[in-house]
C-alpha angles and dihedrals in degrees: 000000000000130000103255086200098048103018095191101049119091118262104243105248090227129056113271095251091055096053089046090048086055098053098044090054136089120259081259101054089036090061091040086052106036089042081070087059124097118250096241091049092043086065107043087056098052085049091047081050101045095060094060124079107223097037098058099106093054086043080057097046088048089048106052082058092058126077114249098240086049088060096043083050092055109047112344097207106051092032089065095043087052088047096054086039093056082053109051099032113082111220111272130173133264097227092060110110134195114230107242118227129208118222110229113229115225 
């Protein structure tokens, strides 16, 4: 199923309150909740989350709750990206946030 507001952009694989339910929980609430998922769908969702910017830390917390070869079945590519990025990146947690600078303009 396409977007028909953006055509090109991927349709979420969970509803749109759920997503929004996931990224507004804690690490805790978002396992429990994404654990009742299918497996197939588990991982649809971390890759649908991975591509997006500001949703990569929940695509890692969902991720790290499918099976590799789950997440290489579903989209190769980005499986596989997940997957080396499960690997190099140590736990941290999703409350963590980077300052944010300003540059000053001359």
């Amino acid at each position: 199923m396409t977007n028909r507001y953006m055509p090109n952009e991927a349709t979420c694989p969970v509803d749109l309150e759920l997503l929004g339910l996931l990224l507004r929980s804690p690490e805790a609430r978002v396992a429990e909740i994404v654990g009742a998922q299918e497996p197939s769908q588990r991982a649809a969702l971390a890759v649908f989350c991975f591509g997006r910017a500001h949703m990569r830390d929940l695509a890692v917390q969902i991720a790290r709750r499918c099976r590799f070869e789950t997440l290489r079945q579903h989209d190769g590519l980005i499986g596989e990206l997940l997957i080396e990025h499960l690997h190099a990146e140590p736990v941290k947690s999703r409350g963590a946030r980077r300052s944010v600078t300003l540059a000053r303009a001359a």
